[in-house]
N, C-alpha and C positions, 0 to 999 in steps of 0.2 A: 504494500500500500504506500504510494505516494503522496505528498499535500503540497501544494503550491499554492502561490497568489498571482496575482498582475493588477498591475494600477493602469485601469484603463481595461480595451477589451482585447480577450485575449490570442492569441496566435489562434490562425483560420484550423486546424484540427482540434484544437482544444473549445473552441468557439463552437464547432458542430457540433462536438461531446457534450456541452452545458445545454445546447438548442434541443438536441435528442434530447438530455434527462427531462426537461425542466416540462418538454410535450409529455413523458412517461410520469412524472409527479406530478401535474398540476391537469392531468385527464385532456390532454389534447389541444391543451390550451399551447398557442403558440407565444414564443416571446420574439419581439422584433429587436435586432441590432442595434437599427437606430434606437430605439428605447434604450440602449444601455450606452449608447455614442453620448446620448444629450443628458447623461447624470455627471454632475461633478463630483471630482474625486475619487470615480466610481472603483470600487477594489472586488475580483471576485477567485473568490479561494476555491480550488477543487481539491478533492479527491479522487486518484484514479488507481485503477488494477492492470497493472499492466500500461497501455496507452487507449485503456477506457476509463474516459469519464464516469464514475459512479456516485460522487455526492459531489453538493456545489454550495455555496454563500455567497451572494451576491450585496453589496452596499453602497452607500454613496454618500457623502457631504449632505446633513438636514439643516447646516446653518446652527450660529449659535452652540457652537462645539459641540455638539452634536449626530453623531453617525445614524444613519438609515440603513438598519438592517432588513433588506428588502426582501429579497427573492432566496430562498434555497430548499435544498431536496435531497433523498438519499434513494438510490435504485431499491426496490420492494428487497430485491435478491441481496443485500449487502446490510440491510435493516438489522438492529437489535444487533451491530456490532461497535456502539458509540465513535461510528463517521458523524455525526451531526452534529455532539459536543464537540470534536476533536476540531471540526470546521467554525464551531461557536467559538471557542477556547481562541483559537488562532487570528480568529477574525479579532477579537475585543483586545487581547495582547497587542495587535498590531495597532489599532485606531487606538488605543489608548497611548502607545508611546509615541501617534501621532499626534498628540495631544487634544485628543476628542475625551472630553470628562462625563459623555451619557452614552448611550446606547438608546437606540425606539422601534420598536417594530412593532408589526399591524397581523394578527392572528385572528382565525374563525374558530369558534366551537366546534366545527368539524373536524380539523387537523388536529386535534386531540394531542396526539405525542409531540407536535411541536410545541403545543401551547405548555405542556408539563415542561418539556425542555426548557423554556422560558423561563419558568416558574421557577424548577431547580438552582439557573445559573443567574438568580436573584432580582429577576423583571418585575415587575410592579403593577399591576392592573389599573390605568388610569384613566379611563374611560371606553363607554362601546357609543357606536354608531349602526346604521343600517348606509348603507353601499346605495348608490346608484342601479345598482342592480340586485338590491332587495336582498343583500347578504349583510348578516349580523357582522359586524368585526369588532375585534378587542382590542384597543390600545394600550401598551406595555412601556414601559422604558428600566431603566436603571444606573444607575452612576458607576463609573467605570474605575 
Protein backbone atom coordinates (compact mmCIF):
# COMPACT_ATOMS: atom_id res chain seq x y z
CA UNK A 1 0.00 0.00 0.00
CA UNK A 2 1.09 3.36 -1.16
CA UNK A 3 -0.20 7.15 0.19
CA UNK A 4 0.78 10.03 -1.70
CA UNK A 5 -0.59 13.69 -2.06
CA UNK A 6 -0.39 16.58 -4.80
CA UNK A 7 -1.05 20.10 -4.42
CA UNK A 8 -3.10 20.74 -7.38
CA UNK A 9 -4.50 17.85 -9.79
CA UNK A 10 -2.83 15.02 -10.09
CA UNK A 11 -0.64 13.29 -12.96
CA UNK A 12 -3.25 12.02 -15.97
CA UNK A 13 -3.06 8.18 -14.56
CA UNK A 14 -3.48 8.88 -11.08
CA UNK A 15 -6.30 11.46 -12.12
CA UNK A 16 -8.29 8.55 -13.88
CA UNK A 17 -7.68 6.22 -10.79
CA UNK A 18 -9.54 9.08 -8.25
CA UNK A 19 -12.40 9.76 -11.52
CA UNK A 20 -12.86 5.69 -11.54
CA UNK A 21 -13.02 5.42 -7.47
CA UNK A 22 -14.93 8.45 -6.79
CA UNK A 23 -17.85 7.17 -9.80
CA UNK A 24 -17.52 3.46 -7.75
CA UNK A 25 -18.04 5.49 -4.11
CA UNK A 26 -20.20 8.05 -4.80
CA UNK A 27 -22.93 5.59 -7.05
CA UNK A 28 -22.19 6.87 -10.57
CA UNK A 29 -21.81 10.12 -9.78
CA UNK A 30 -19.28 11.65 -11.95
CA UNK A 31 -16.71 14.27 -10.65
CA UNK A 32 -15.47 16.92 -13.26
CA UNK A 33 -11.62 18.13 -13.54
CA UNK A 34 -12.58 21.31 -13.97
CA UNK A 35 -14.24 21.05 -10.57
CA UNK A 36 -11.04 20.29 -8.93
CA UNK A 37 -8.95 22.95 -11.51
CA UNK A 38 -11.17 25.81 -9.94
CA UNK A 39 -10.41 24.99 -5.85
CA UNK A 40 -7.74 26.76 -4.25
CA UNK A 41 -5.16 25.19 -2.77
CA UNK A 42 -6.60 22.07 -3.73
CA UNK A 43 -4.60 18.81 -2.07
CA UNK A 44 -5.60 15.31 -2.97
CA UNK A 45 -4.14 12.23 -1.14
CA UNK A 46 -4.56 8.69 -2.57
CA UNK A 47 -4.16 5.45 -1.75
CA UNK A 48 -3.00 2.92 -4.18
CA UNK A 49 -2.31 -1.12 -4.55
CA UNK A 50 -0.01 -1.47 -6.77
CA UNK A 51 -0.64 1.46 -9.54
CA UNK A 52 -4.54 1.32 -8.52
CA UNK A 53 -6.05 3.92 -7.00
CA UNK A 54 -8.07 2.43 -4.09
CA UNK A 55 -8.83 5.37 -1.44
CA UNK A 56 -8.67 9.18 -2.12
CA UNK A 57 -9.19 12.75 0.15
CA UNK A 58 -9.75 15.35 -1.64
CA UNK A 59 -9.53 19.23 -0.16
CA UNK A 60 -9.19 22.80 -0.69
CA UNK A 61 -8.43 26.27 0.91
CA UNK A 62 -12.22 27.29 2.95
CA UNK A 63 -10.75 30.78 3.65
CA UNK A 64 -10.10 31.98 7.11
CA UNK A 65 -7.44 29.04 7.88
CA UNK A 66 -9.55 26.85 7.21
CA UNK A 67 -9.40 23.50 5.09
CA UNK A 68 -12.37 21.97 3.12
CA UNK A 69 -12.39 18.45 3.42
CA UNK A 70 -14.38 17.77 0.42
CA UNK A 71 -14.46 14.67 -1.44
CA UNK A 72 -13.12 11.05 -0.42
CA UNK A 73 -13.68 7.25 -0.66
CA UNK A 74 -12.23 3.92 -0.19
CA UNK A 75 -12.84 0.91 -2.81
CA UNK A 76 -15.83 -1.51 -1.15
CA UNK A 77 -12.98 -4.24 -1.63
CA UNK A 78 -10.13 -2.46 0.43
CA UNK A 79 -12.86 -1.32 3.21
CA UNK A 80 -12.48 -2.10 7.04
CA UNK A 81 -8.62 -1.99 6.45
CA UNK A 82 -8.22 1.86 8.10
CA UNK A 83 -7.35 3.42 4.36
CA UNK A 84 -9.74 6.23 5.33
CA UNK A 85 -8.20 7.21 8.62
CA UNK A 86 -4.79 6.70 7.38
CA UNK A 87 -5.84 9.24 4.22
CA UNK A 88 -7.65 11.53 7.20
CA UNK A 89 -4.42 11.34 9.47
CA UNK A 90 -2.27 12.51 6.58
CA UNK A 91 -4.42 14.93 5.05
CA UNK A 92 -4.96 17.15 8.61
CA UNK A 93 -0.99 16.60 9.52
CA UNK A 94 -0.27 18.12 6.30
CA UNK A 95 -2.94 21.22 6.35
CA UNK A 96 -2.02 21.61 9.76
CA UNK A 97 1.76 22.37 9.24
CA UNK A 98 0.23 24.30 6.53
CA UNK A 99 -0.81 26.34 8.85
CA UNK A 100 -4.78 25.73 8.51
CA UNK A 101 -5.84 25.76 12.46
CA UNK A 102 -9.62 23.91 11.50
CA UNK A 103 -10.78 21.25 9.59
CA UNK A 104 -14.95 21.30 7.82
CA UNK A 105 -16.52 18.89 6.10
CA UNK A 106 -20.13 18.27 4.89
CA UNK A 107 -21.56 14.42 5.62
CA UNK A 108 -25.01 12.77 5.18
CA UNK A 109 -26.68 10.31 7.48
CA UNK A 110 -26.32 7.82 4.96
CA UNK A 111 -22.58 7.59 4.77
CA UNK A 112 -22.61 6.34 8.06
CA UNK A 113 -18.99 5.06 8.52
CA UNK A 114 -17.76 8.35 7.25
CA UNK A 115 -19.71 10.36 9.54
CA UNK A 116 -18.35 7.96 12.70
CA UNK A 117 -14.83 8.59 11.08
CA UNK A 118 -15.41 12.02 11.64
CA UNK A 119 -16.77 11.69 14.91
CA UNK A 120 -13.75 9.60 16.15
CA UNK A 121 -10.95 11.91 14.67
CA UNK A 122 -12.60 14.80 16.95
CA UNK A 123 -15.28 16.61 14.35
CA UNK A 124 -17.85 18.60 15.92
CA UNK A 125 -21.41 18.57 14.77
CA UNK A 126 -22.35 22.03 13.92
CA UNK A 127 -25.02 22.28 12.05
CA UNK A 128 -27.47 20.36 9.33
CA UNK A 129 -29.20 21.65 6.31
CA UNK A 130 -31.33 20.17 3.47
CA UNK A 131 -29.36 20.38 -0.08
CA UNK A 132 -30.78 21.73 -3.10
CA UNK A 133 -31.47 18.41 -3.84
CA UNK A 134 -33.50 17.56 -0.89
CA UNK A 135 -30.53 15.74 0.87
CA UNK A 136 -30.09 16.01 4.61
CA UNK A 137 -26.35 17.10 5.33
CA UNK A 138 -24.31 17.51 8.55
CA UNK A 139 -21.87 20.12 9.05
CA UNK A 140 -18.68 19.13 11.11
CA UNK A 141 -15.44 20.86 11.65
CA UNK A 142 -12.66 20.77 14.22
CA UNK A 143 -9.50 22.46 15.36
CA UNK A 144 -6.60 21.04 14.05
Amino acid sequence: MDYMYFQGVPDTQTLSGVLELHKHVFEGSELETEKLKEKSNLIVFVAKDHERVIGFKIGYDYGNRTFYSWLGGVHKDYRGRGIAKELMSRQHDLVKSMGYTKARTISRNEKREMLILNIKFGFDIKETFTSDKGKHKIVLEKML
